[in-house]
N, C-alpha and C positions, 0 to 999 in steps of 0.2 A: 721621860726626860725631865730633867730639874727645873729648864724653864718652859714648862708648858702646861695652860689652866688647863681642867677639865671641865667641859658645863655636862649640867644634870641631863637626863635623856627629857627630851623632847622641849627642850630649852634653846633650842636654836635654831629655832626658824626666822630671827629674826638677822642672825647675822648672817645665813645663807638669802635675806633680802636684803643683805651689806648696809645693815643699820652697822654706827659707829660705834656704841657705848654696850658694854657692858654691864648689867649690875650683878650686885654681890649675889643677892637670891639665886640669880642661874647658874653660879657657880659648884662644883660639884667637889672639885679637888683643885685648891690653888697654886701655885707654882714653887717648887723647894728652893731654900737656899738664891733667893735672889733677890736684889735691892729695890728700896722704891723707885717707881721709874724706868725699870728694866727691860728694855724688850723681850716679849715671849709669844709664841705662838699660842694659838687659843684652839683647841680638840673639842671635836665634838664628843658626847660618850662611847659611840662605837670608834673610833679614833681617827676620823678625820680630818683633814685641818681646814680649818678656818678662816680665821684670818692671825696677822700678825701686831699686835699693839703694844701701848704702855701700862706696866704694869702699876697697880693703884694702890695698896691694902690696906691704907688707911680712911679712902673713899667709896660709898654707896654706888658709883661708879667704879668698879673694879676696874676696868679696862678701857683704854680708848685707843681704838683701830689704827694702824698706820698704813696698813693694807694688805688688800685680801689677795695677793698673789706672793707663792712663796717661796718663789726666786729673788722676791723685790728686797736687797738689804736695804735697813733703815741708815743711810751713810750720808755722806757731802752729797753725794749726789740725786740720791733722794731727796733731798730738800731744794737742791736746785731745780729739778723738773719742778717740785711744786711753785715753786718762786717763780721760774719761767712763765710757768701756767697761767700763775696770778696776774702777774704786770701785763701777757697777752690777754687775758679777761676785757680789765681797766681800758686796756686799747681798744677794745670789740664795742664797748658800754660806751666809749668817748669817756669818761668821767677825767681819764689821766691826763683828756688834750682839752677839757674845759675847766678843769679847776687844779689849782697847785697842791693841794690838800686833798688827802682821800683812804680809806681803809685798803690796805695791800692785801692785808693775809686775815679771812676774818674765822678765823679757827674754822670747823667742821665745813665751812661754806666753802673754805679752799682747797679739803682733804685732809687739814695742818691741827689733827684737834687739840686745843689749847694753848694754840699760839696767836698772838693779838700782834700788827703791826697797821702802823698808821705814817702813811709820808705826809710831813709839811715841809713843804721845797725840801731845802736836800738836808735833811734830818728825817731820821724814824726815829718811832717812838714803838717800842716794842713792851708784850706782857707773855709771862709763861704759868699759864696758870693751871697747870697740870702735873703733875709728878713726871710722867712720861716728856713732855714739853721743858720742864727745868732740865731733865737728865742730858736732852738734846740739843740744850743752848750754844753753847760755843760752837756746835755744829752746825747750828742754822745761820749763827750771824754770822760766820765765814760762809756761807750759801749766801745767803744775802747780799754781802759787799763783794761779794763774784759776781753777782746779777744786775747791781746798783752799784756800780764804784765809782759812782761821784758822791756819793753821800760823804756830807761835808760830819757827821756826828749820828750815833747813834745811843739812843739813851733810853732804859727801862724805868717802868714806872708798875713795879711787882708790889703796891702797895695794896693790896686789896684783901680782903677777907675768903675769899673764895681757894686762898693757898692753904691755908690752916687745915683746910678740909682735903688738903691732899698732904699734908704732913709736912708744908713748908712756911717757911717765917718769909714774912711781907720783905721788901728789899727795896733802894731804887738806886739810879746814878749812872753815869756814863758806862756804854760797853766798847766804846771806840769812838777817836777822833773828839772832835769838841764837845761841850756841851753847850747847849741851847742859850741862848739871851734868852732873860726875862721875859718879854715877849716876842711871838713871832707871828708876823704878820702872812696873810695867804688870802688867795682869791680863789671864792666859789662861783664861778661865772662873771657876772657884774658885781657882783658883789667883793667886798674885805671884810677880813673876819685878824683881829688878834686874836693870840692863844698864849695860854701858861701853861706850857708842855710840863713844868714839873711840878706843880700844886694844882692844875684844873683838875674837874672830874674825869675819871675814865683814864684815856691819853692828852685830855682836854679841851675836845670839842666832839661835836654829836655829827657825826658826818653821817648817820643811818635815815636824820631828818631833812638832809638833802631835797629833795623831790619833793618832800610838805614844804618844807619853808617856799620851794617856788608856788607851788601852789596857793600859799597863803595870803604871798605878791601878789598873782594873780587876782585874787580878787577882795582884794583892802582898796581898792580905789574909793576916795570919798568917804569911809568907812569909820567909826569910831574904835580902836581897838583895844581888848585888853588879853595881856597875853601873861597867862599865869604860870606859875615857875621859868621864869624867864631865862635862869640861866646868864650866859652873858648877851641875850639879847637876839640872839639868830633870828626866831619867827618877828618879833619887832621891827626887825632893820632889814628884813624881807619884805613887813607889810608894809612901812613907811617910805621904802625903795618904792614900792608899787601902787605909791597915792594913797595911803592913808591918809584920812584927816588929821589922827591922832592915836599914839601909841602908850600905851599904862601898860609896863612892865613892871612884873611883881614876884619876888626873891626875898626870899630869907636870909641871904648874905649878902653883908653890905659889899664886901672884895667882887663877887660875880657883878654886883650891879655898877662898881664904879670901872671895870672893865666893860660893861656893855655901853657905859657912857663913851667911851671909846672909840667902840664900835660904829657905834651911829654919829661919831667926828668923821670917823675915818670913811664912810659914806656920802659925807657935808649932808646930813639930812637937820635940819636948824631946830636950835633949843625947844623954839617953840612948838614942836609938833611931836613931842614927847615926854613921859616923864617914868623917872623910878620910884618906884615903892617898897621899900623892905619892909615885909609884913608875913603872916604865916599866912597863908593863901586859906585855911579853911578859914577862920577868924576872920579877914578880910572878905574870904566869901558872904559871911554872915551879914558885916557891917554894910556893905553894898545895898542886899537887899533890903536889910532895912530901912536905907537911905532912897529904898527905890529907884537904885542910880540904873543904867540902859547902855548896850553897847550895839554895834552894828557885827562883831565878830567878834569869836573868843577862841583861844588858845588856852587848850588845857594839854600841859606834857608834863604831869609828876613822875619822881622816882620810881623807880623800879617799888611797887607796893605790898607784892606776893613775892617771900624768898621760899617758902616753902607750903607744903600743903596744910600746915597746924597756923599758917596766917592766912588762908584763903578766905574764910569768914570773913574777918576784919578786913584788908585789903578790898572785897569787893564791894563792900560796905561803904567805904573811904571814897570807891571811882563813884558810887553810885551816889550819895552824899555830894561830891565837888558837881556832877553831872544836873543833878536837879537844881542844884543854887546856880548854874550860870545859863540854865535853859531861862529860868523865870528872871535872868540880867539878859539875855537878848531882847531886842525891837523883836516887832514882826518880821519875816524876813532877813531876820539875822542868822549867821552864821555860827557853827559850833564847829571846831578843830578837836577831836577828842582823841585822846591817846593810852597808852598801856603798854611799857616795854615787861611786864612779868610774862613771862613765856607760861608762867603755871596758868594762866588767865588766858583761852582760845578767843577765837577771832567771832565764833555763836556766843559766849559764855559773854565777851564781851558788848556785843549788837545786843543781848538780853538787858544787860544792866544800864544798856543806855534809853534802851526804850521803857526799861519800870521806871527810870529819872525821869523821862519826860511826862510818863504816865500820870506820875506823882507829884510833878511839878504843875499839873494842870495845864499843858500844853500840849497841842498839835504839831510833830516832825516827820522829816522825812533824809531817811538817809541820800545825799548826793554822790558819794567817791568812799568808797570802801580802802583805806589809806593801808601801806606797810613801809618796810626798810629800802633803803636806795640798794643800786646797784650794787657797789661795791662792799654789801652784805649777802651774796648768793646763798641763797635757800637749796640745797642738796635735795634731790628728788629722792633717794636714798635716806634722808636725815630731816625730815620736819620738823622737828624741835628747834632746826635754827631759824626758823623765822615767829622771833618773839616780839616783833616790834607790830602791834595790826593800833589801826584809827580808824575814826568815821567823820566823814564831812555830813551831817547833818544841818536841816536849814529848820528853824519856828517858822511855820505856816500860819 
């Protein structure tokens, strides 16, 4: 059949354990005569079938799963049960009846792979970042505004690098109804949070950090803090909500940092128990130390460090480098927030690099809370790869 891959023999034990992704190496014979994006069935080499996904051929990832039953067409209505699926999740988690903000569809975690949706009040903010996921766009966002038809505007924000790698050119802009004001305002529990749904990072806020930012509340009572790549402020106006003494938030851009001043208005948490710093956080790390300055709790959440395995050196270098300079900026008894959303960088790989930083920082820790993604990021038991966000609450002893 013209649309259907062949994988090499004994290449597929991993999708008869209904893993999602495909890569090219298992592939034996690719599919004839069919577009990027294409639905095809996947054969094993004695000719069984598989499953049913999106075709890739200009990515390492050949293939990405839509499902493995093969009466299931990939239509409106498929995408509706998945949507259905999703928003009943959100309801199960409480996340959609305590905060107005939150990830709806977070690709593989909701069976949707390569599709990104995020509600703030009655706006989504949607990304297709798959070949298979672009092909099936107009199809999803009519599934969507079937499932959600109060949404007041939905808007893409396909500006990312990660399309290139599947043979598409970055995009953004309204796919229906309004588009967003400048900013929008939303509540994560007690908290407000503005956002810049079409210049922020991502879809423009970290909704994965959910669960740490309460956590960080939790316990900054009294607390000195300094919270590094700050972003517009979330873990700050968490900790400052939760009785910090003092918040040092520190960004590279000056726009993130004068929207986090915002943020901590729109909280009434007072001038005086906070400040910005745009500075480069390792640089900054350095001049600390040598100022011998001390904090009661630190906040470390850089970018995504590791995009691939030819940066894993350097990358782990970088977590392990920011780790050792803000072990020896803790008090005794202070707190370290430490994070890593590169998925190439495991949850051991990471607990190592943090214990040779403290090693080598000449201090005594101890890990307290083994940190990951909030809910409305589900981790597929089927698909481990989607949980790439792991932390440590580690304390200086």
């Amino acid at each position: 059949m013209k649309n259907e891959m062949i994988l090499k023999a004994g290449r597929d034990k991993s999708l008869r354990r209904h893993d999602l992704w495909v890569f090219s190496g298992a592939v034996a014979k690719e599919p004839e005569q069919c577009f990027n994006g294409d639905v095809i069935d996947i054969m094993s080499a004695d000719g069984q079938f598989l499953a049913r996904a999106g075709w890739s051929p200009t990515s390492q990832i050949r293939a990405r799963v839509w499902t493995f039953d093969r009466n299931e067409a990939v239509d409106s209505g498929f995408f509706r049960r998945r949507i259905a699926d999703a928003v009943n999740l959100r309801r199960v988690t409480g996340v959609s009846q305590t905060c107005t903000a939150y990830r709806l569809i977070a690709a593989e975690g909701d069976d949707l792979s390569g599709i990104i949706t995020d509600i703030y009040n009655d706006y989504a903010v949607v990304q297709f970042l798959s070949a298979g996921a672009e092909r099936r766009r107009d199809m999803f966002i009519e599934a969507l505004l079937a499932e959600l038809p109060d949404l007041r505007g939905i808007y893409e924000r396909d500006d990312v690098a990660v399309r290139a790698k599947e043979g598409l050119e970055e995009r953004t802009g309204v796919l229906y109804g309004d588009a967003p004001p400048e900013l929008v305002e939303f509540h994560e529990r007690e908290l407000v949070f503005a956002v810049d749904l079409k210049n922020g990072h991502k879809t423009g806020f970290y909704f994965d950090q959910r669960e740490n930012r309460r956590l960080v509340g939790q316990y900054a009572a009294g607390r000195s803090v300094l919270n590094l790549f700050s972003y517009t402020g979330g873990f700050g106006v968490a900790a400052a909500a939760g009785g910090a003494a003092f918040v040092e938030n520190v960004d590279s851009s000056a726009a993130v940092l004068e929207l986090a001043a915002k943020n901590f208005a729109l909280n009434n948490i007072a001038g005086n128990r906070w400040h910005n710093t745009e500075a480069n956080v390792f640089e900054l790390l350095r001049k600390l130390e040598k100022e011998n300055a001390k904090f009661d709790l630190i906040v470390l959440d850089p970018p995504k460090l590791v995009e691939s395995q030819s940066h894993m050196m350097k990358g782990c270098r970088a977590y392990k480098e920011m780790a050792l300079r803000a072990f020896r900026l803790l008090n005794k008894n202070g707190l370290l927030f430490n994070f890593s959303c590169s998925g190439l960088v495991d949850a051991e790989l990471f607990a190592k690099i943090t214990f040779d930083a403290s090693h080598d920082a000449g201090v005594s820790g101890a890990i307290l809370r083994r940190l990951a993604q909030d809910s409305d990021h589900p981790v597929r038991l089927n698909h481990p790869e989607s949980a790439y966000l792991k932390g440590l609450m580690t304390v200086r002893i």
